[in-house]
C-alpha positions as a Python dict, from the first residue, in 0.01 Angstrom:
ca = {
    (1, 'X'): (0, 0, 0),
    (2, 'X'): (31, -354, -55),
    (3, 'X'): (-161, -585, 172),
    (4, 'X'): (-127, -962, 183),
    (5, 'X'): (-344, -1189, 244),
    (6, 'X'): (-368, -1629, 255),
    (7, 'X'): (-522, -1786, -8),
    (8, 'X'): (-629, -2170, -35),
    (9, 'X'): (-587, -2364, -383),
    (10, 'X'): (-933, -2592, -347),
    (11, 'X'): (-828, -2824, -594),
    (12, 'X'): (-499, -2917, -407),
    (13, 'X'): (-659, -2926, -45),
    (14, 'X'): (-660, -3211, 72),
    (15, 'X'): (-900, -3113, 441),
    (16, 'X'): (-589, -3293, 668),
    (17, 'X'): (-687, -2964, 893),
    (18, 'X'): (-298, -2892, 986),
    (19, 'X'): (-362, -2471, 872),
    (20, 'X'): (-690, -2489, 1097),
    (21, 'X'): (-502, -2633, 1373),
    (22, 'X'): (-224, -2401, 1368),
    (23, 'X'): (-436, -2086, 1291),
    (24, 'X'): (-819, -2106, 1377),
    (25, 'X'): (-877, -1772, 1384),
    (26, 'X'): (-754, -1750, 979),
    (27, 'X'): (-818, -2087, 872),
    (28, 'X'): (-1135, -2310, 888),
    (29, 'X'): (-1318, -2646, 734),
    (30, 'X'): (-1590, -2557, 492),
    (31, 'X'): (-1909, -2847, 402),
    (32, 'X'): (-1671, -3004, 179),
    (33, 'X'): (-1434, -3065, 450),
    (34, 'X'): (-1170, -2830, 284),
    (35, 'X'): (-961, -2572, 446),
    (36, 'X'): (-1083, -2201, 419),
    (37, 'X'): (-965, -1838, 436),
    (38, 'X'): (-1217, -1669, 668),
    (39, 'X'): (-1044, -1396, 891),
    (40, 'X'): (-749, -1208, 874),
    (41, 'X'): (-463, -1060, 1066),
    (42, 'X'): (-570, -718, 1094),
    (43, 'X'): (-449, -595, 1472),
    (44, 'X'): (-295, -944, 1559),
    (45, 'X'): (92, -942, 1657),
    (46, 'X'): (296, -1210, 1485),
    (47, 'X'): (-43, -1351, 1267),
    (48, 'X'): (151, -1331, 955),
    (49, 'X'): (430, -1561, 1106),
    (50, 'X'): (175, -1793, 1214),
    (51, 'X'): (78, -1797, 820),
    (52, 'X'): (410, -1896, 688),
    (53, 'X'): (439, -2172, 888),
    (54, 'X'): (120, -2279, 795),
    (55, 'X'): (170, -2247, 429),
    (56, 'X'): (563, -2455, 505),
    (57, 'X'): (331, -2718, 690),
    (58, 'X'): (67, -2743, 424),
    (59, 'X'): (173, -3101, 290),
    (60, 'X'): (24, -3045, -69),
    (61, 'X'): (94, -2699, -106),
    (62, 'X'): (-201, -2547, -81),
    (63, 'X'): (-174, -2235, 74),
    (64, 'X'): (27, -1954, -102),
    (65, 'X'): (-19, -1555, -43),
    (66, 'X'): (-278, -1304, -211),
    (67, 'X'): (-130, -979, -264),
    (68, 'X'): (-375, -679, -315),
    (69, 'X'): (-367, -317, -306),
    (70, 'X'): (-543, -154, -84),
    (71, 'X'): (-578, 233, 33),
}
């Protein structure tokens, strides 16, 4: 099975916040003031929606998908 997953590019963040205000519950500012993957869309109806229009709004790109195997 292939599970996807957001990733953040840290050199290309820019910390404008626009992922963290469309998806707070994925996205957050770390001490540096740059945007963060820290949860995930495990039982969350239309989360990965949510993502893509993050990672359309992202003005520099930053956000792209992770894909991973899992079990």
């Amino acid at each position: 099975m292939i599970m996807k997953k957001p990733k953040i590019d840290q050199g290309k963040c820019i910390g404008c916040g626009l992922c963290v205000s469309l998806m707070e519950k994925v996205f957050r500012l770390n001490e540096e003031g740059k945007a963060e993957v820290y949860g995930g869309c495990e039982g969350w109806e239309g989360c990965e929606g949510k993502i893509v229009e993050a990672i359309e709004a992202c003005p520099v790109q930053a956000i792209s998908w992770e894909t991973a195997k899992g079990r």
